[in-house]
N, C-alpha and C positions, 0 to 999 in steps of 0.2 A: 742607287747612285746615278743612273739615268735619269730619274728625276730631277735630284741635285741638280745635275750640268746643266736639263734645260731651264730651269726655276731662275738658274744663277747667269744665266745668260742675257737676262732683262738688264744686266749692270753694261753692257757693251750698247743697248739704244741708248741708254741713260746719257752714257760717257761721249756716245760720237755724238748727240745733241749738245752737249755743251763743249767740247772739245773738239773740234771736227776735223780738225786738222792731225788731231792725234792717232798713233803707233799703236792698237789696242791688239795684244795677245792674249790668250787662252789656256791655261796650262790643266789639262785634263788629262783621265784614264783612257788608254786608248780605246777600247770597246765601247767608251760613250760616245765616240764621235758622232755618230749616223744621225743624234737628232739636232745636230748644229751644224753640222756640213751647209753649205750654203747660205751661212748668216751674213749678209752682208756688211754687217755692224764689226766684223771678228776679221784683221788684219792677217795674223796667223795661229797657228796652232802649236802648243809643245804640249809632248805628249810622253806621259805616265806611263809604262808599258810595266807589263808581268816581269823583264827580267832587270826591271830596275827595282821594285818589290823583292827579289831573290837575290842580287846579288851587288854589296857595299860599292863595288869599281862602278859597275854602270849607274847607282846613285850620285858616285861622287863624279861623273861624265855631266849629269844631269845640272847637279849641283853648279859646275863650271859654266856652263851655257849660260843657264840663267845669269851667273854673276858677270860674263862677257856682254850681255845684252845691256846693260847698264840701264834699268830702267829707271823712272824717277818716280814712278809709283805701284806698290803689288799690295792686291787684295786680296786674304786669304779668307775666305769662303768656309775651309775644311777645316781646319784648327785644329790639324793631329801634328804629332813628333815629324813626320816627314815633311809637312806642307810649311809649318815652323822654320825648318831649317833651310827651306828655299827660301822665304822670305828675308831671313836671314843672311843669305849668302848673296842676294841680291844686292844690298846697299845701300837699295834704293833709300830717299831722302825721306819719303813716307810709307810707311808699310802698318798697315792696319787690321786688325780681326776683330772676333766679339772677348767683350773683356771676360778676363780669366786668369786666375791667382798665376805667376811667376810669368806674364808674358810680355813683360815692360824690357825682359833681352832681347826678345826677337822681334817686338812690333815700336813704331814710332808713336803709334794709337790705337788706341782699343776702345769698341762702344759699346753699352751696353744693349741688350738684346730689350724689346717691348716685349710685355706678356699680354697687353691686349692691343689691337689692330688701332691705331691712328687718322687711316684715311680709307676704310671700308674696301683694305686686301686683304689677303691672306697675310697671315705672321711668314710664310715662307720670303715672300716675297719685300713686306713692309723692312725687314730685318734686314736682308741683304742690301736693300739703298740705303739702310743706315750705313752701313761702311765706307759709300762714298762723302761722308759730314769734312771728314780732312779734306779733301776735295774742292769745299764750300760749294756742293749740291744737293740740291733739297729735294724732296720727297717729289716723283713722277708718275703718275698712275700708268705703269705700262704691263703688260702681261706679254711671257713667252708668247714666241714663234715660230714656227718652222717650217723653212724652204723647202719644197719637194721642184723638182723638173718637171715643163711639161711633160715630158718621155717617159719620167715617173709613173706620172697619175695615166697617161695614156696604157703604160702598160701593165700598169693594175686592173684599167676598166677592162682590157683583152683577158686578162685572168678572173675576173669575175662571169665574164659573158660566157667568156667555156666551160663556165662551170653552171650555165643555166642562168646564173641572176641576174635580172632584170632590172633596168634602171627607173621601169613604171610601178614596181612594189617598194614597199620603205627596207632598208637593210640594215640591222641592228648586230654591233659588232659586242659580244660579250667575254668582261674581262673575270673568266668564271673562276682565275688561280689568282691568290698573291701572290708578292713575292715570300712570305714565308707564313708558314701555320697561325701566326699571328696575327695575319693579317687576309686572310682566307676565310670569308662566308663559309659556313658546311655547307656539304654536299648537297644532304637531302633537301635542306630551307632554300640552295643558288635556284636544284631542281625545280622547286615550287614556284621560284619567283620566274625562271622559263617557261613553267605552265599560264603563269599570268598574262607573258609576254601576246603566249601565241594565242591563247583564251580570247585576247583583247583586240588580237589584230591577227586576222585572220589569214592573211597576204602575208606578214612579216617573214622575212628571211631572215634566219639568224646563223650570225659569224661567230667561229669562238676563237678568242685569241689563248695562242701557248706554242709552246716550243715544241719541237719532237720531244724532247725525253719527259718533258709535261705530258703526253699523248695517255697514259696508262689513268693520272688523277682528271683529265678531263674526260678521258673516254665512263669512266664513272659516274661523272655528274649528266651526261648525255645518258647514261642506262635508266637512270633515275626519272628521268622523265615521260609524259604521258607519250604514246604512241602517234598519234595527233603532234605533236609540239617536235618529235624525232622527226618527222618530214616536214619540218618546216626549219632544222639544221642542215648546213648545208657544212658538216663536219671537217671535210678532209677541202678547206679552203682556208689558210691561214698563211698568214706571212713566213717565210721561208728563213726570212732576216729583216732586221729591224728597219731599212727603208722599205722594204715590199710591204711591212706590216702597216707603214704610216698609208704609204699610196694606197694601199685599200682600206685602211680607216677613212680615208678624202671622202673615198665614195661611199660613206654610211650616212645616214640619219642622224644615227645618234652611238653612242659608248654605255654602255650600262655594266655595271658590276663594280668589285676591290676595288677601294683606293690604291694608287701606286703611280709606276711609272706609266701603264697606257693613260689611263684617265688625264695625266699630266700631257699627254704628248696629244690626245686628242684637243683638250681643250686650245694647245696650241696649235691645232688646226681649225679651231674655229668650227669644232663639231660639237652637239651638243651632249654634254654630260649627265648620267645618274650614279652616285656614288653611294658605297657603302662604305663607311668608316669601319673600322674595326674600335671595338669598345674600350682598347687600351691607349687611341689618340684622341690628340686632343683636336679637333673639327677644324677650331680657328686657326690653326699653322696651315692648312692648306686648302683652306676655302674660306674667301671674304664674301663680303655679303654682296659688294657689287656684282660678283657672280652668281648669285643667285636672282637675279633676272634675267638671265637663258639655262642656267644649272641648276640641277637641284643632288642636295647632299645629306643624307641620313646617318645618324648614328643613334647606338643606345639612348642616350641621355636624350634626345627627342621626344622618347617615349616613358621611359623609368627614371625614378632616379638612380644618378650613378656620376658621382662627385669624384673628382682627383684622387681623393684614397682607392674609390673601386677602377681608375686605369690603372693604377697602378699594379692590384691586383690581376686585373684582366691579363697585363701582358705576361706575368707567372701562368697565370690560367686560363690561357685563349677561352678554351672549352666550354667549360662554365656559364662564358659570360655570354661566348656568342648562341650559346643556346638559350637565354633568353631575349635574344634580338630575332624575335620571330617574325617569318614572312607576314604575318598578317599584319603585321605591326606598316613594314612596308608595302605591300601590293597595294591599299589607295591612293597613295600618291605615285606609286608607278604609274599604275593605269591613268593617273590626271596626268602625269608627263607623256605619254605615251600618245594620248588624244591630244596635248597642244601642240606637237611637232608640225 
């Protein structure tokens, strides 16, 4: 979902370029705020909270807002029964999402979604500016962003320095968990491709992103590795919370590991990415080729075949699939990324 908000957040540069003078609101989950704080693009915030999920009155609180707001235009992003019914209750004179059987009650218009990329983005991204077509705004080549404070990145670098890293060695932040088994490299193959890391660059510091209660699957994929490459983790330094985590991604090289939301939120920092798909998506929703002249992004089908029928499968059977997406398959082109930084 963090990913979403910040993917989707490229529709407010879009919108204050052509409308500048425009009222642009945000209507998000609260827990995603942290990678949009500071958008300057983003007028205000309404915000989704857990106890409007649990309970009808605080929805229909919500519901109300919105429709006193009187906007003149909402775009719905998320396309579930709840986000419907805002749109819905808003009034507004345009309200648009992607087309979908019975949504001609609650939208003004609806587009259809690209299955292949138009102007060499991601489908994430290319699909979302189709929503503003009622609008009469055309396609923008723009890519998320995110605001950090200097006070931020300053007191990230003070946490990095007490913990020993140096800003004259490369510092390599790794995104060694997905967000769910589906989307999680194994263990043993993340371990290997850390062995690669520290094999290739001898000086790298390495970061691991995860949460506390993460601490148990990533302290495993740390065990897993060679003795050599363990003193070259500097484990117990991670982001605490999701701003601290960005202000110390600032100060890395580069992001390596799962597709997800870090990968998403580095890229919008303008840090360079290596990605590992997971074998049951599909590449082009969330990497364009434009990005891939400072990015580089692997999946199965790179190396084997492995056609729409087998994502399909993969996502029944993570297991299976990613145990034929072997490190060796990856570590040449790591190691070529690793030496162009």
């Amino acid at each position: 979902m963090i990913g979403d908000v910040l993917t989707s957040s490229v529709l407010f540069e879009v919108l204050r370029n052509e409308y500048p003078q425009a009222e642009l609101h945000y209507l998000i989950n609260t827990h995603t705020h942290p990678v949009v704080a500071g958008n300057p693009y983003i007028d205000d915030f309404v915000f989704f909270s857990p106890a409007m999920e649990k309970s009808k009155l605080e929805f229909l609180k919500l519901l109300r807002k919105v429709n006193k707001a009187n906007y003149d235009a909402v775009i719905d992003v998320y396309g579930k029964l709840s986000s419907k019914l805002i749109c819905k209750c808003s009034h507004a004179k345009i309200r648009t999402a992607y087309a979908k059987k019975s949504n001609s009650f609650f939208y003004t218009h609806s587009v259809d979604r690209l299955t292949k990329p138009a102007n060499n983005s991601s489908l994430a991204i290319e699909n979302r500016l189709r929503l503003l077509a009622p609008l009469h705004i055309s396609f923008q080549a723009v890519q998320p962003k995110i605001h950090l404070t200097k006070h931020e990145i300053s007191q990230a670098a003070t946490v990095l320095m007490d913990a020993g890293i140096s800003k004259e060695k490369p510092v390599y932040m790794i995104s060694v968990l997905g967000s769910n088994e589906t989307k999680t490299y194994p263990a043993k193959y993340m371990a290997k491709l850390l062995d690669v890391i520290a094999n290739e660059q001898a000086e790298a510091q390495i970061l691991f992103n995860y949460i506390p209660n993460q601490e148990k699957e990533a302290r495993a994929i740390y065990e897993l590795t060679s003795e050599n490459t363990q003193q070259q983790i500097f484990f117990d330094v991670f982001g605490k919370n999701l701003r601290e985590f960005l202000a110390i991604t600032e100060h890395c090289n580069a992001l390596i590991g799962n597709e997800g939301g870090a990968v998403n939120m580095a890229k919008a920092l303008n840090i360079q990415t290596f990605i590992i798909f997971s074998p049951h998506m599909n590449k082009a929703n969330w990497f364009g080729s434009e990005e891939a002249k400072t990015n580089v992004a692997v999946h199965l089908s790179d190396f084997i075949s492995h056609e729409k029928e087998d994502r399909i499968l993969a996502k029944a059977d993570p297991e299976t699939y990613y145990l034929k997406f072997k490190p060796t398959f990856i570590a040449p082109l790591l190691n070529k990324f690793l030496r162009a930084l």
